[in-house]
C-alpha positions in Angstrom: 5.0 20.3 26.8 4.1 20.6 22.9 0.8 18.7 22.5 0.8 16.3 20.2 -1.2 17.1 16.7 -4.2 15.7 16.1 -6.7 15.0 13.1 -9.8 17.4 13.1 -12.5 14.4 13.8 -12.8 11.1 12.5 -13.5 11.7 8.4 -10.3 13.4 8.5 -8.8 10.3 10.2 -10.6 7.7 8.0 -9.7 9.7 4.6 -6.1 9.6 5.7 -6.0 6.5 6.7 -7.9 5.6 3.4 -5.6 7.2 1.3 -2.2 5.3 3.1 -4.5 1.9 1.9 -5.5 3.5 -1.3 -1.8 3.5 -3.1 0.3 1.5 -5.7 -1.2 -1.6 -4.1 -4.7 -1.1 -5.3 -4.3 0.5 -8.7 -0.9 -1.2 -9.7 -0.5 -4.4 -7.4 -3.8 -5.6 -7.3 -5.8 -5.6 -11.1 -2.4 -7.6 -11.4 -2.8 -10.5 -8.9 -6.1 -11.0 -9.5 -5.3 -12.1 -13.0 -2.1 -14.0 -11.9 -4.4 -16.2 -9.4 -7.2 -16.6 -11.4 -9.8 -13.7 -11.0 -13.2 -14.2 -8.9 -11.1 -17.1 -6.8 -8.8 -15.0 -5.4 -11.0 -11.8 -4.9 -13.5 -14.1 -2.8 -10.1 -15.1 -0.6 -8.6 -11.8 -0.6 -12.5 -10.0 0.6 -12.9 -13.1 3.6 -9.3 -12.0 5.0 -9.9 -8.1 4.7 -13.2 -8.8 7.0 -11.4 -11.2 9.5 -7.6 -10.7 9.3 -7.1 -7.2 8.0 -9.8 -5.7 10.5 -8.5 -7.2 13.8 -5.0 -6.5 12.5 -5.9 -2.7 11.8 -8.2 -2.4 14.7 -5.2 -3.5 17.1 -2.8 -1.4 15.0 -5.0 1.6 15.9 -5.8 1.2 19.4 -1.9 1.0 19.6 -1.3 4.4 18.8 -4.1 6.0 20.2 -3.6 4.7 23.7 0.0 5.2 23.8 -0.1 8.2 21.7 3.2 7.9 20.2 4.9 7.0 17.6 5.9 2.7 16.6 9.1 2.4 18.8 7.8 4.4 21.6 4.9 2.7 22.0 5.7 -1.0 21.6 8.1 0.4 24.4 5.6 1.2 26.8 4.1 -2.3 26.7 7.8 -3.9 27.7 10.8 -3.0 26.9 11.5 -6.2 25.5 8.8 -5.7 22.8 10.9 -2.5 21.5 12.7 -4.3 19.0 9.0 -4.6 16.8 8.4 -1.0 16.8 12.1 -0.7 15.3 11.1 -3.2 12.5 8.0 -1.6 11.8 9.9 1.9 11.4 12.7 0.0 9.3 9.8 -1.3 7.0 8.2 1.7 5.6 11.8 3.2 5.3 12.7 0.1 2.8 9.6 0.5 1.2 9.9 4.6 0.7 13.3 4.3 -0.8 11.6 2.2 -4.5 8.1 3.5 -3.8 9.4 7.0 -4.9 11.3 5.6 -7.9 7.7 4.1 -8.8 5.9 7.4 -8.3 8.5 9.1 -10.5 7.7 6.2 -13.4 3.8 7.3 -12.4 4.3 11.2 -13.1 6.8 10.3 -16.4 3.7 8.5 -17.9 1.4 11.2 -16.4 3.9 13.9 -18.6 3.5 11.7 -22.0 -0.2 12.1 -22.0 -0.2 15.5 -21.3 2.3 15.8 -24.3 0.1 13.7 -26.4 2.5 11.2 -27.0 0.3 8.5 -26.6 1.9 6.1 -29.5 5.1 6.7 -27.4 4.1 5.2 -24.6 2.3 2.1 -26.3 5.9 1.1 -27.8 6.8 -1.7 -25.8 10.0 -0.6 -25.4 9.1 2.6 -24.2 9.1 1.7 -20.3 12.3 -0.3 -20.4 14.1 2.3 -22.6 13.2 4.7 -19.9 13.8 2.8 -16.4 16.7 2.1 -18.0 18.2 5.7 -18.3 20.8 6.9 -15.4 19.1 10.6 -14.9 15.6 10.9 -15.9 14.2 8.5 -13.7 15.6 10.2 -10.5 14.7 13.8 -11.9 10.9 12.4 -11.6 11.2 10.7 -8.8 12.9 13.9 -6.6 10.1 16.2 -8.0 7.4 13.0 -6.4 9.6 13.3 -3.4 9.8 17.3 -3.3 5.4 17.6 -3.9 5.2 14.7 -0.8 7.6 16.8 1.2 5.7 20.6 0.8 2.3 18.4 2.3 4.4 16.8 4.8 6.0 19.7 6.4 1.7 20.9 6.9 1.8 18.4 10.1 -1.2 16.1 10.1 -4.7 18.6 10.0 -3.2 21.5 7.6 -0.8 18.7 5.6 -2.2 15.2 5.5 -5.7 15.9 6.2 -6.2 18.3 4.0 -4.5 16.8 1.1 -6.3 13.7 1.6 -10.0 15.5 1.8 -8.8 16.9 -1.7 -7.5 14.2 -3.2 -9.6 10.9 -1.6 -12.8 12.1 -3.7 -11.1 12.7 -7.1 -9.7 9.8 -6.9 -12.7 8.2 -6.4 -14.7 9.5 -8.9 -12.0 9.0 -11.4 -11.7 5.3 -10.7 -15.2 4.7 -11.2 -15.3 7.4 -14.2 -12.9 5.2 -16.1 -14.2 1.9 -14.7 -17.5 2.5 -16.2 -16.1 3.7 -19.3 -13.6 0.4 -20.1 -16.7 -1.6 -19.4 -18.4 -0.8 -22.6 -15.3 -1.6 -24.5 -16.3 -4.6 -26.8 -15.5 -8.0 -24.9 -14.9 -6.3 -22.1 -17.6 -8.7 -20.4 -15.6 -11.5 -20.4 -13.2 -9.8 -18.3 -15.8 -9.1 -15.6 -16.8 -12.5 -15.5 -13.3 -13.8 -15.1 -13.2 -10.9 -12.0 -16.4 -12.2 -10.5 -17.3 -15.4 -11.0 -14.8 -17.5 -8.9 -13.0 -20.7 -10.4 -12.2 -23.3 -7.8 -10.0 -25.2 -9.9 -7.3 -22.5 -9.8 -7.7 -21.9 -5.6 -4.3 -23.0 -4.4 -1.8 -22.1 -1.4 -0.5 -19.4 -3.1 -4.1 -17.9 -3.7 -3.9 -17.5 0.3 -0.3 -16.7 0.2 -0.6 -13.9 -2.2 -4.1 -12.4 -1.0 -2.7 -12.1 2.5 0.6 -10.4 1.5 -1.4 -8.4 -0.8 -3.7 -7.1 2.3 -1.1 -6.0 4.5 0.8 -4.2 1.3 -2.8 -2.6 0.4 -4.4 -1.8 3.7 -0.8 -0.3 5.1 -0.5 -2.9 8.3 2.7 -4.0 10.1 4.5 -1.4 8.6 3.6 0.9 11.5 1.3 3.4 9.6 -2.2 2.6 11.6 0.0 2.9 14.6 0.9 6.4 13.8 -2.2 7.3 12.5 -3.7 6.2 15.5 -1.6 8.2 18.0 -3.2 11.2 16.5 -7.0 9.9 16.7 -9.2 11.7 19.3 -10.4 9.5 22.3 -13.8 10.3 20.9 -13.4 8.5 17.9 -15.0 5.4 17.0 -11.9 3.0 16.5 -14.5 0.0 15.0 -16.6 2.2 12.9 -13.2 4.0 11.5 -11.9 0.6 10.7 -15.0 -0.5 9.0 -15.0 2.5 7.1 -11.1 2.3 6.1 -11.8 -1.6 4.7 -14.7 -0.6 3.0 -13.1 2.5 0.9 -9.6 0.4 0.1 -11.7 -2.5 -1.0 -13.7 -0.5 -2.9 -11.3 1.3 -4.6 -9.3 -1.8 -5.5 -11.8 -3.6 -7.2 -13.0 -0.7 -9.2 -9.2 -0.6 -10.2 -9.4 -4.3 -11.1 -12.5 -3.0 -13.5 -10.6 -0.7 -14.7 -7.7 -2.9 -15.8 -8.9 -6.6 -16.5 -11.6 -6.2 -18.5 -9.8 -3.4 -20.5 -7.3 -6.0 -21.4 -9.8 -8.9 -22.1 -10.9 -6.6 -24.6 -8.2 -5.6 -26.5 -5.0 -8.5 -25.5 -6.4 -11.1 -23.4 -2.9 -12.6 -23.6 -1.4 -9.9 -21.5 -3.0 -11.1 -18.6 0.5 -12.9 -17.7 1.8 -9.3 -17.7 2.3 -9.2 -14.4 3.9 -6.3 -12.8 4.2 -4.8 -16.0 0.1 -4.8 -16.8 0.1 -1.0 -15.6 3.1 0.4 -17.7 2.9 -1.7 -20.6 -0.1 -3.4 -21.2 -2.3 -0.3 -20.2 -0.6 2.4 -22.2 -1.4 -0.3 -25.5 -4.8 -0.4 -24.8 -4.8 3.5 -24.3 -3.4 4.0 -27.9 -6.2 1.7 -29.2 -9.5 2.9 -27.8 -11.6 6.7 -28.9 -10.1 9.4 -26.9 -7.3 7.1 -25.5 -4.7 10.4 -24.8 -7.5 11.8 -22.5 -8.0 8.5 -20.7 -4.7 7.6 -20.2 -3.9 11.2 -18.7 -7.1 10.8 -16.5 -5.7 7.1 -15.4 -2.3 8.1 -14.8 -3.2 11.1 -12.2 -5.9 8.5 -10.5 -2.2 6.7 -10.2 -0.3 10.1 -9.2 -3.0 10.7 -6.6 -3.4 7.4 -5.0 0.8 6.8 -4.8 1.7 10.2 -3.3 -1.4 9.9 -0.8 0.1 6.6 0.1 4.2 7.9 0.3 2.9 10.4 2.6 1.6 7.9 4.9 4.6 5.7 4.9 7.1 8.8 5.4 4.5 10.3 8.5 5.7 7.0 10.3 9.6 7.7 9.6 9.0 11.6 10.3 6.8 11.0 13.4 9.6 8.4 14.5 12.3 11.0 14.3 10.1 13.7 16.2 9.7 11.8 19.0 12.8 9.9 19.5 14.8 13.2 18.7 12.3 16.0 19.9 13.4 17.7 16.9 11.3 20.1 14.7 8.6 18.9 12.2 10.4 20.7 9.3 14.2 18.8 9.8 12.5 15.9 10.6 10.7 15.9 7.4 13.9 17.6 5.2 15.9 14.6 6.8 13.6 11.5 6.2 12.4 13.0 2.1 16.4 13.6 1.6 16.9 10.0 2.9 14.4 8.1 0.5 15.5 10.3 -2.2 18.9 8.7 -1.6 18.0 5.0 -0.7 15.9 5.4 -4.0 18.7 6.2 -6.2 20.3 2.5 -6.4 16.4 0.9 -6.9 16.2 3.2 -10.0 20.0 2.7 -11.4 19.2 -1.4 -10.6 17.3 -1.2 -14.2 20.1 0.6 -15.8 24.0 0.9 -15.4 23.8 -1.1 -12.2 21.4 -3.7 -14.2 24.4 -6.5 -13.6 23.9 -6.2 -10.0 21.3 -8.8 -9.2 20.7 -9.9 -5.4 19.4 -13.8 -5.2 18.2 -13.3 -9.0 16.5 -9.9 -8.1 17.3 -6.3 -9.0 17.7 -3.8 -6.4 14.5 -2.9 -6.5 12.5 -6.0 -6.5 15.0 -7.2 -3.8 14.4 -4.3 -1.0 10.2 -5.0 -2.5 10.8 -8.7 -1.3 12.6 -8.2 2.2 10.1 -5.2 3.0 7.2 -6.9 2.4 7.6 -10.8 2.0 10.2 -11.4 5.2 10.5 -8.2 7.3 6.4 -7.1 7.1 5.0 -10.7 8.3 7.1 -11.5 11.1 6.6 -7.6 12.3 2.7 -8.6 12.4 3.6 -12.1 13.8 5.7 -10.8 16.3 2.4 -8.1 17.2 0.0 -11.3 17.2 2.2 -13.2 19.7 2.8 -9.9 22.0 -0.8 -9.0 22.5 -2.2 -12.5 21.9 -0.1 -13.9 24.7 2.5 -11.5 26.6 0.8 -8.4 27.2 -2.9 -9.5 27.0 -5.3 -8.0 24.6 -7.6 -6.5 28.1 -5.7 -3.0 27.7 -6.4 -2.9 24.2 -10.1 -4.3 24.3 -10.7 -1.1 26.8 -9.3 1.4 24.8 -11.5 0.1 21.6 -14.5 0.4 24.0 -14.3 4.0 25.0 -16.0 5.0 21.8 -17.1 1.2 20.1 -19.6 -1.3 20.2 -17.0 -3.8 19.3 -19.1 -5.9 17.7 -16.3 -7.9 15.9 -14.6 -8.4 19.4 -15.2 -12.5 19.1 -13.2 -12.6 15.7 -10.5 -9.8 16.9 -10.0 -12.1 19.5 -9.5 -15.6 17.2 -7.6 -14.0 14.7 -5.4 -12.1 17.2 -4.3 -15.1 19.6 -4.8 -18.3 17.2 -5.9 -17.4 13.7 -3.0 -15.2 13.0 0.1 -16.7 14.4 -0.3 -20.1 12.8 -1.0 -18.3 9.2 1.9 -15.6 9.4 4.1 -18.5 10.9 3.3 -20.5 8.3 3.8 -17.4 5.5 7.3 -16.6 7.3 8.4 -20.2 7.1 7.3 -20.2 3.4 8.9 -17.3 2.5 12.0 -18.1 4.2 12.5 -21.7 2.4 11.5 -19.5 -1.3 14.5 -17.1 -0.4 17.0 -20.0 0.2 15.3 -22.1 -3.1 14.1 -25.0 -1.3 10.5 -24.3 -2.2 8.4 -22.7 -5.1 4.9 -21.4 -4.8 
């Protein structure tokens, strides 16, 4: 029997895991919420759920996969075969979510090729990102080479692919963010940004505050999608699973809020009105400010392979859960499954990128392709996939096999608020985020 692969110890572990939380949702998604909900207010929310709701979730998630030692489907399996149905959900939520997260990595490496062409006043035309989204070829040629770079570190396994990529690419990363971070902050005005990031303003704390800080910490620290699952299936029994999760929270956290320095107060100083930007602050707003500051080509080229880093780093997590699926439901070899499950998202891709061109007239409930497959993956499919994990261990299998495995290697000193969260804290919050988001889809609410 082929044993199953393994990360070399736990920094390998924590840096891969780190770089599956480190993606598009740090360095695109979050700069961008924090201005939507009104700076310091939300980033207080969002830091009290990563410490309470984001740790027990991943710590559960872990000790999943590393006592089963298989893949989602197999091992919500072995805990009842009536539970299988959530380990299919959380495969058919990272395969959703790979098809228009390549399309987004390809618009990552496009803007990474203009700065390296120097064609910085290019990319500040505001039409320059819709012009391009917009054509039927181009868009997919950069997003099979993302795809085809993912697919050579894939097809590694986890110590000679993922590991190693992620021990290479983890530091840059993080000395670029805080590189550039440090830099914007001495842009003129640039202050006020700060203070809008850190100093929090109750006035603008709302229900959506909660409701998009929580679905912004599954999205950034990969959970319910069954990443930490997979992940933990190849962590040794003599890893810490506590101190490994500490060290996971600490690193995404960090890097998102060095990416929120990065991008707020960069646009306090030049455009303050861009704030409402939205989605659209990364390859619209940014590229402006780029064209405005001293040495804006370099910094812009720097910024954009932070971006190319963090988004393939992350891909590669979300396609290890489809690939390590397919392996063990199929015993097939490493290589097809990997040839299989890139050609896949390459294809699922192909109708999120024509959505913002010829197929532009197709609009599901008001939403292009993309944005559509973005909203079932991650505002309907990924909460009731946690819920549905809450309710299983909380109250139908029992969290005592779980609360051993933890404690071969941990203190568990969080085990009083893994507990809360797990059996009362999160059910009532994800049913109430389901619920929500079900009502938004059929228009009877707004948040």
């Amino acid at each position: 029997m082929k044993t199953r692969d393994n990360f070399s110890g736990k920094i390998g572990f924590v840096l891969a895991a780190a770089g599956s939380a480190v993606g598009l949702g740090n360095i695109w998604r979050f700069p961008y919420l924090v201005a939507k909900y009104g700076g310091g207010i939300f980033l207080l929310v969002y830091l009290i759920l990563v410490l309470t709701f984001g740790y027990s979730i991943m710590t559960l998630e872990i000790a999943i996969g590393r006592n089963t030692g298989l893949s989602p489907v197999g091992a919500y399996r072995k805990f009842g075969k009536r539970h299988v149905w959530v380990g299919w959900l959380t495969v058919l939520i990272p395969f959703l979510i790979s098809g228009y997260y390549s399309v987004i990595g390809g618009w990552v490496l496009k803007y990474l090729m203009v700065y390296v062409q120097n064609l910085t006043s290019s990319a500040a035309n505001s039409a320059f990102f819709t012009e391009f989204t917009a054509r039927p070829v181009e868009p997919i040629v950069y997003q099979s080479v993302f795809i085809f770079i993912s697919a050579v570190i894939l097809i590694g396994g986890v110590k000679s692919g993922i590991e190693r990529a992620s021990k290479v690419l983890m530091p840059i990363l993080v000395v670029l963010s805080v590189l550039i971070a440090v830099y914007t902050l001495t842009l003129p005005g640039a202050m006020n940004g700060v203070k809008y990031i850190l100093i929090p303003d109750f006035s603008n704390f709302g229900f959506e505050t909660i409701v998009g800080a929580l679905g912004q910490m599954f999205y950034s620290m990969s959970l319910a999608m069954g990443i930490m699952i997979t992940f933990g299936s190849y962590l040794s029994k003599k890893d810490d699973i506590e101190k490994s999760v500490k060290n996971v929270e600490i690193f995404d956290t960090f890097i998102a809020i060095i990416a929120t320095f990065m991008v707020v107060p960069a646009v306090f100083a030049f455009d303050p009105e861009q704030l409402n930007q939205g989605a659209g602050l990364m390859f619209i707003t940014l590229p402006k400010v780029f064209n405005q500051v001293p040495f804006g080509t370099f910094i812009g080229g720097a910024f954009f392979v932070l971006v190319a880093f963090a988004a393939l780093t992350s891909y590669i997590s979300i396609q290890e859960v489809l690939i390590s699926s397919v392996c063990d439901l199929f015993k097939m070899k490493r290589v097809w499954s990997v040839i299989i499950c890139v050609v896949a998202s390459c294809l699922l891709g192909i109708p999120a990128s024509l959505g913002f061109g010829v197929w532009d007239n197709i609009q599901i409930l008001g939403n292009s392709i993309l944005d559509f497959a973005d909203l079932i993956a991650n505002s309907l499919l990924l909460p009731v996939a946690a819920l549905a994990t809450c309710i299983i261990f909380g109250w139908s299998v029992g969290l005592k096999q779980i609360e051993d495995e933890i404690m071969l290697t941990s203190e568990f000193k969080r085990k009083k608020i893994f507990k809360v969260v797990i059996k009362y804290v999160g059910p009532v919050f994800l049913a109430i985020i389901v619920l929500t988001n079900i009502l938004q889809f059929a228009g009877i609410v707004s948040i």
